[in-house]
C-alpha positions in Angstrom: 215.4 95.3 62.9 216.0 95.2 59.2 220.0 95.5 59.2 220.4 96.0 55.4 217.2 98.7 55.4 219.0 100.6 58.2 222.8 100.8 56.5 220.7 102.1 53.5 219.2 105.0 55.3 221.7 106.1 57.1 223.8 106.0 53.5 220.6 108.0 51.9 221.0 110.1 55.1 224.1 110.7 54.6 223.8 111.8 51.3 221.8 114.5 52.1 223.3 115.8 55.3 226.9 115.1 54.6 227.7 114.9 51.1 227.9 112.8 47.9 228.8 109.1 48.8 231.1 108.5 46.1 232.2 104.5 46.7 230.9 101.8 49.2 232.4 98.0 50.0 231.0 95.2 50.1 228.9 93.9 52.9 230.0 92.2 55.8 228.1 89.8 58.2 231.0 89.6 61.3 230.2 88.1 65.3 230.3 90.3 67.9 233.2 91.9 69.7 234.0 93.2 73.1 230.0 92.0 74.5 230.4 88.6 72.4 226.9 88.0 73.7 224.7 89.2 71.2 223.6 88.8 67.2 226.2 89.7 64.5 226.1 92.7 62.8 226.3 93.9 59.5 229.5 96.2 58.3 230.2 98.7 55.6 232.3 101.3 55.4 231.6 104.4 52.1 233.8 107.3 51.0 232.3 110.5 51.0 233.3 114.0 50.1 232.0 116.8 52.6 232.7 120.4 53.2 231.9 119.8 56.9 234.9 120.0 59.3 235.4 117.0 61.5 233.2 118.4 64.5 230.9 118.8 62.8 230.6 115.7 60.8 230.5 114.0 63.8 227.4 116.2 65.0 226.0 115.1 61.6 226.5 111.3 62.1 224.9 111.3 65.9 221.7 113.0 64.4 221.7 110.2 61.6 221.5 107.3 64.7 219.4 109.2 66.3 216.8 109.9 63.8 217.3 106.0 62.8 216.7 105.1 66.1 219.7 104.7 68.2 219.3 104.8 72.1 221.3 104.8 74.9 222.5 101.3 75.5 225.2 99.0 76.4 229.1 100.2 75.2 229.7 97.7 72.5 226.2 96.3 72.4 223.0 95.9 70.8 222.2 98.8 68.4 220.5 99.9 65.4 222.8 101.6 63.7 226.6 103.1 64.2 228.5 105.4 62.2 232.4 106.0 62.7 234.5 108.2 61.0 237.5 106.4 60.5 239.6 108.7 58.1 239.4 112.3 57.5 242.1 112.9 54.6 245.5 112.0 56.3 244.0 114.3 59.3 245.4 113.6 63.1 242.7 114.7 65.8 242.2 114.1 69.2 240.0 116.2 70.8 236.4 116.9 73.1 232.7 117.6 71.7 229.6 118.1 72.9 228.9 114.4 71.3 232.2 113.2 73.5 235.7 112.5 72.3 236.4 112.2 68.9 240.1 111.2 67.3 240.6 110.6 63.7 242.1 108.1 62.9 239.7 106.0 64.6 241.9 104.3 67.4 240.6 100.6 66.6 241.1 100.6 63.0 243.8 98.5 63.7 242.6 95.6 65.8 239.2 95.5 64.3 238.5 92.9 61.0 234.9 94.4 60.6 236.5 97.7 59.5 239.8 96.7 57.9 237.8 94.4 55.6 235.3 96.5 54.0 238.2 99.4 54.2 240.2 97.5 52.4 237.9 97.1 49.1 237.7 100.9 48.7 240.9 100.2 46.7 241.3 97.3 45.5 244.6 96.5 44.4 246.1 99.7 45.7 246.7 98.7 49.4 250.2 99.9 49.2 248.6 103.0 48.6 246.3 103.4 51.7 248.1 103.7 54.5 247.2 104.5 58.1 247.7 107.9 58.8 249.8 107.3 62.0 250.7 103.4 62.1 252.1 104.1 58.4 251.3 100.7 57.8 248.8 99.9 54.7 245.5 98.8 55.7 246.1 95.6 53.7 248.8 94.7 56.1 246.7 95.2 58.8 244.4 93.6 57.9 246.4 90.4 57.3 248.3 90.5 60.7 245.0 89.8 62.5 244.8 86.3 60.6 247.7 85.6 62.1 247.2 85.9 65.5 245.0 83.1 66.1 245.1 79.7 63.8 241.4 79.5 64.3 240.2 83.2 62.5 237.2 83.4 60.9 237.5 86.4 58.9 234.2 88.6 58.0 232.2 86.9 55.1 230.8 89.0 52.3 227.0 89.2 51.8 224.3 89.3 49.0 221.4 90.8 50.4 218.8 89.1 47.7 216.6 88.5 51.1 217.5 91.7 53.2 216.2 89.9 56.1 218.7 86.9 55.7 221.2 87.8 53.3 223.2 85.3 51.5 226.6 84.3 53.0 229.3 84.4 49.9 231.5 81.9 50.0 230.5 79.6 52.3 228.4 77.3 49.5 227.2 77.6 45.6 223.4 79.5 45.1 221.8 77.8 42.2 219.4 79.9 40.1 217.0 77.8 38.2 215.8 79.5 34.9 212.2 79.6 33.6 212.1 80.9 30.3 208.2 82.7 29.2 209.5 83.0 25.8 208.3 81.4 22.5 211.9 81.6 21.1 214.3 80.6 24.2 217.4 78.3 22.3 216.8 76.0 25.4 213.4 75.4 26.1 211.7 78.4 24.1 207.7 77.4 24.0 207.9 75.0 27.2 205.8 77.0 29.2 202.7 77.3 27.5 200.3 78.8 30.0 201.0 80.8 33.3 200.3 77.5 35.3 203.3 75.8 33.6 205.9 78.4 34.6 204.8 79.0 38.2 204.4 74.8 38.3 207.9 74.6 37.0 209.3 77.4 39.4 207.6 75.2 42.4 209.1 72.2 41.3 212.5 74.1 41.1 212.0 75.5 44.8 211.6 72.3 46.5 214.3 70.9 44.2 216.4 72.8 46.3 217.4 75.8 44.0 218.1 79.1 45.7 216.3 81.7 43.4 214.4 81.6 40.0 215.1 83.5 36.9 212.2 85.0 35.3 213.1 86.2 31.5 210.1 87.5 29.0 212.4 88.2 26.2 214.9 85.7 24.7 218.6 86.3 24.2 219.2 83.4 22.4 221.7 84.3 18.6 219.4 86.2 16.7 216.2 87.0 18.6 214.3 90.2 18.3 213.5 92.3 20.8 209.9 92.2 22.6 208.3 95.8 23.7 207.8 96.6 27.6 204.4 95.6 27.3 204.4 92.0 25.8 207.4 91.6 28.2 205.3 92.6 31.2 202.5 90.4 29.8 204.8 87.4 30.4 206.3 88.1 33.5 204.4 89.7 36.0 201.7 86.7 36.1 204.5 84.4 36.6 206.3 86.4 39.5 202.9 87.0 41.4 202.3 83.3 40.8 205.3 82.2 42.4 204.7 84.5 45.0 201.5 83.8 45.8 203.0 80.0 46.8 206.6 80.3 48.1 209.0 82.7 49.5 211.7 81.8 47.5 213.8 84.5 46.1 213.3 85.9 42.2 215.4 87.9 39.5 213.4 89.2 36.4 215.8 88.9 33.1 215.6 91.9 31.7 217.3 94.5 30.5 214.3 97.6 30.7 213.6 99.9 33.5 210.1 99.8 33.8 210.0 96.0 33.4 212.6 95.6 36.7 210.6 98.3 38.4 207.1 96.8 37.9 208.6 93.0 38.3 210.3 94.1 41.8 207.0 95.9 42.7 205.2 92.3 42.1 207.6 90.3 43.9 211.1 90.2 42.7 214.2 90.6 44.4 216.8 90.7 42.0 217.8 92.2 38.3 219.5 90.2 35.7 220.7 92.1 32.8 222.4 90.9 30.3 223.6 94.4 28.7 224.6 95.6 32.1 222.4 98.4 31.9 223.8 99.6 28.0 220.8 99.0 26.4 218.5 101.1 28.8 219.9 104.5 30.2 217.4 104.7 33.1 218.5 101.0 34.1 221.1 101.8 36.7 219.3 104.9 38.2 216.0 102.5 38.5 218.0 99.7 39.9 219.6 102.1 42.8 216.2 103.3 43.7 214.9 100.5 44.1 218.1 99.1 46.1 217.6 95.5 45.1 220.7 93.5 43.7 221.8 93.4 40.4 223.6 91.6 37.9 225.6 92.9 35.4 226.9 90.7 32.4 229.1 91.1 30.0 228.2 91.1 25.9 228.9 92.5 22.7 226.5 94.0 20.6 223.0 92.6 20.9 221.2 88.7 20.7 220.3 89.9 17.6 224.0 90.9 16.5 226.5 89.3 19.0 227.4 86.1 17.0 229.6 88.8 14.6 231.2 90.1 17.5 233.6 87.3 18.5 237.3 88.2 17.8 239.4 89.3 21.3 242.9 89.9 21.4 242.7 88.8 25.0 239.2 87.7 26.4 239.9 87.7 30.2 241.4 91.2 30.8 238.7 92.7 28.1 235.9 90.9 30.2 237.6 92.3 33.3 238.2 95.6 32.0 234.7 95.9 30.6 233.2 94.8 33.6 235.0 97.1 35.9 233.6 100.0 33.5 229.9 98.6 34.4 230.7 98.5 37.9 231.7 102.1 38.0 228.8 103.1 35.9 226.3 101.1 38.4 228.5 103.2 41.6 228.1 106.4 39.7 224.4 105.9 39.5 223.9 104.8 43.4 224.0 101.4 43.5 226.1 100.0 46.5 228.9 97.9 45.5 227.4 94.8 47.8 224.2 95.0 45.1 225.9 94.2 42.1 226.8 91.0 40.8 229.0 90.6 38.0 228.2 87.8 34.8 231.4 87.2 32.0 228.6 85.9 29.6 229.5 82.7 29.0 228.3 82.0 25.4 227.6 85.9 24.8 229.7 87.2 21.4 232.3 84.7 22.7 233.5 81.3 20.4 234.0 77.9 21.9 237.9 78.4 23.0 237.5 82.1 24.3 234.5 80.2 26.8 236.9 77.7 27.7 239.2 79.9 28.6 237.3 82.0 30.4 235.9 79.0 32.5 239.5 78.3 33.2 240.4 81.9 34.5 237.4 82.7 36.3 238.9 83.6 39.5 241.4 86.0 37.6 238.0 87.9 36.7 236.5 87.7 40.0 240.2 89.1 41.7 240.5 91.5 38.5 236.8 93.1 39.2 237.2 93.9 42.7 236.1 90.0 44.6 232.5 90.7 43.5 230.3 87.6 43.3 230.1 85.9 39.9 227.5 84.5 38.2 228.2 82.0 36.0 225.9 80.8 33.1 227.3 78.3 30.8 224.0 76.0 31.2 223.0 74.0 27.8 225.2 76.7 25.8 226.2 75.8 22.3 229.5 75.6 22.7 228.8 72.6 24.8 226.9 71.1 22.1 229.5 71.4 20.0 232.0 69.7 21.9 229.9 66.9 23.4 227.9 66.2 19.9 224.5 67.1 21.3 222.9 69.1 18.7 219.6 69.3 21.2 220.0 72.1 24.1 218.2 69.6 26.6 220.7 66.5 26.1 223.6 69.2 27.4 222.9 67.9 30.9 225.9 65.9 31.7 228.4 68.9 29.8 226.8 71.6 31.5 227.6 70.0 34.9 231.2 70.0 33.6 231.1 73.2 33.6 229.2 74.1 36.7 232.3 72.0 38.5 234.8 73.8 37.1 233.3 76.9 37.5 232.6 76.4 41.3 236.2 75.0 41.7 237.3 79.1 40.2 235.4 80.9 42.2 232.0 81.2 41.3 229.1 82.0 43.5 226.4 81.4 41.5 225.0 79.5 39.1 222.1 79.9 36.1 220.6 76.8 35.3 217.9 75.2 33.6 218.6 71.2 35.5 217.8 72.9 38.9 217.6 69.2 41.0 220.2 67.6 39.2 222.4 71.2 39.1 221.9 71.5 42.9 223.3 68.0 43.4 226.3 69.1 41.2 226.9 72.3 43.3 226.2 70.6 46.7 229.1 67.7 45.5 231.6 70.5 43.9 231.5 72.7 47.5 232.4 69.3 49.3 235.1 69.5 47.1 236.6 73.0 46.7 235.0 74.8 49.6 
């Protein structure tokens, strides 16, 4: 079945039964355990507040398997879905019920990596703080010691569900989004793409180049540019996306930072938001976004395109980019989206001077460590300040200086990549895992 569809029902489910989900982790692909026999499974574990005692709850969480679809089977094999409770407070419980034995703590916390992990990222930073209830060990530790005890681990990997069906493994290469720009005014290649045919032929071209998803943006963010209305914006996308569509299965984002654009663009065929005011600039962005429980990315910017080149003084540009971001994150929780849908942008060459990039290229894994091992996206392609340093006054000579950049950022952490070079960009990404991975 669809693995991803059937965490977020039993989460909506959840929701309305139990009570208010207030955090999730990040999601985790992880091989089978105990019946080794069998397809991996997809983890999560959320933190929810309920009035319901823990009998009850677990009444509550048998109905949600049941209703999903769960049926007798196997111990330890196949299923759709499986909700644990794992902590209740600082609770210690063993006892019978009607749905059989339940004892809080769960008694495998400690010897299972596909619940320590995603435990683990409910606080980030804190481990010390989050200690097992009887072990009185923090989870952290726990966690760790089952590295240890064969040389040959292979921990749980973190996933990006942009194709919920075959969600993308972090960490184990570099995605490469390949930008086409429907914009008269782009700084890179604004007016390229004269007619429909051009951007959907250039999006083709992209795909087979080897790129991993294409970036659809209707309204240009280049220094200075006015802003475009929802309608002229939706003029200029939607074509494109059901073009693209039409041809290839390849995954899409829509650039944008309206509601009504993401909702109509992910109704036409797009599986991802990119917005580049992490949902400041429209209120109903984040509360569109969960509803429609596609990922998005949030970057970070001051001001607006048409402002942002007076906003470029930071006392210190990492732990304000950090801090800011962590602020975005919280808002997009607050509003439902799951914390494996969001992926987080520093805004490489957004309100931000040559050095202050630079030194945020240098110290990208502090921000992705700092904002809670989220996925970055990285998008330093053609950007002025490479101009600047190489001498290339024209945004398509940037070529050789944006792969620079693409390097370095790969070799601090970075996930994934916005370029406009998609063939010679995937070469660069393909030669820089080689390297660093």
């Amino acid at each position: 079945g669809d693995k991803v569809a059937n965490l977020e029902n039993a989460l909506a489910m959840l929701t309305s039964m139990v009570g208010p989900v207030e955090a999730t982790s990040r999601l985790y692909t992880t091989a089978a355990q105990y019946v080794e026999d069998q397809p991996a499974f997809l983890n999560i574990v959320a933190r929810l507040q309920t009035e319901l005692k823990p009998m009850e709850l677990l009444g509550a969480f048998k109905t949600i398997e049941r209703e999903i679809g769960r049926t007798p089977s196997l111990r330890w094999g196949p299923r759709l879905i499986d909700v644990d409770i794992l902590l209740y407070d600082d609770l210690e419980l063993t006892t019978d019920t009607e749905e059989g034995p339940l004892i809080v703590p769960h008694e495998r916390i400690a010897e299972r990596d596909f619940v320590l992990a995603p435990l683990c990222d409910l606080a980030p930073g804190k481990m010390h703080y989050l200690l097992h209830p009887v072990l009185k060990l923090p989870m952290q530790k726990l966690y760790d010691s089952l590295k240890e005890v064969e040389q040959r681990y292979v921990a749980p990997v973190p996933m990006l569900p942009v194709d919920k069906t075959a969600p993308w493994p972090l960490g184990t290469k570099t995605f490469v989004m390949g930008i086409v720009n429907v914009t008269p005014d782009s700084f890179s290649d604004g007016a390229d793409m004269e007619t429909v045919a051009d951007a959907v032929k250039k999006a083709l071209e992209m795909d087979c180049a080897g790129v991993d998803i294409i970036d659809i943006g209707g309204e240009s963010s280049r220094p200075g540019a006015e802003s475009v209305t929802v309608e002229e914006e939706l003029k200029r996308v939607l074509p494109v996306i059901r073009g693209i569509r039409e041809q290839s299965k390849i995954a899409i984002s829509i650039d944008t930072t309206k509601a009504e654009v993401a909702r109509q663009a992910v109704a036409a065929g797009a599986n991802v938001v990119n917005d580049i005011s992490a949902g400041l600039k429209d209120p109903d962005m984040l509360g569109a976004v969960a509803k429609l429980r596609v990922p998005i990315v949030l970057m970070h910017m001051r001001g607006t395109p048409k402002t942002m080149t007076g906003l470029k003084e930071y006392e210190d540009v990492v732990g304000e980019v950090s801090g800011v971001l962590n602020e975005r994150v919280a808002a997009a929780e607050a509003a439902g989206i799951f914390r494996w849908n969001i992926v987080l942008d520093p805004g490489i060459g957004f309100a931000k001077a040559r050095v202050l990039n630079l030194k945020l290229l240098r110290k990208l894994s502090t921000v992705k460590q700092t904002c809670h091992a989220l996925p970055l996206l990285v998008g330093s392609s053609r950007k002025g300040f490479i101009g600047e340093i190489c001498g290339r006054p024209d945004p398509k000579d940037r070529s050789w200086g944006t792969a620079a950049t693409c390097s370095a950022a790969i070799q601090q952490g970075a996930d994934i990549l916005r370029v406009h070079d998609g063939a010679e960009m995937v070469d660069v990404a393909k030669m820089s895992d080689a390297i660093w991975r």
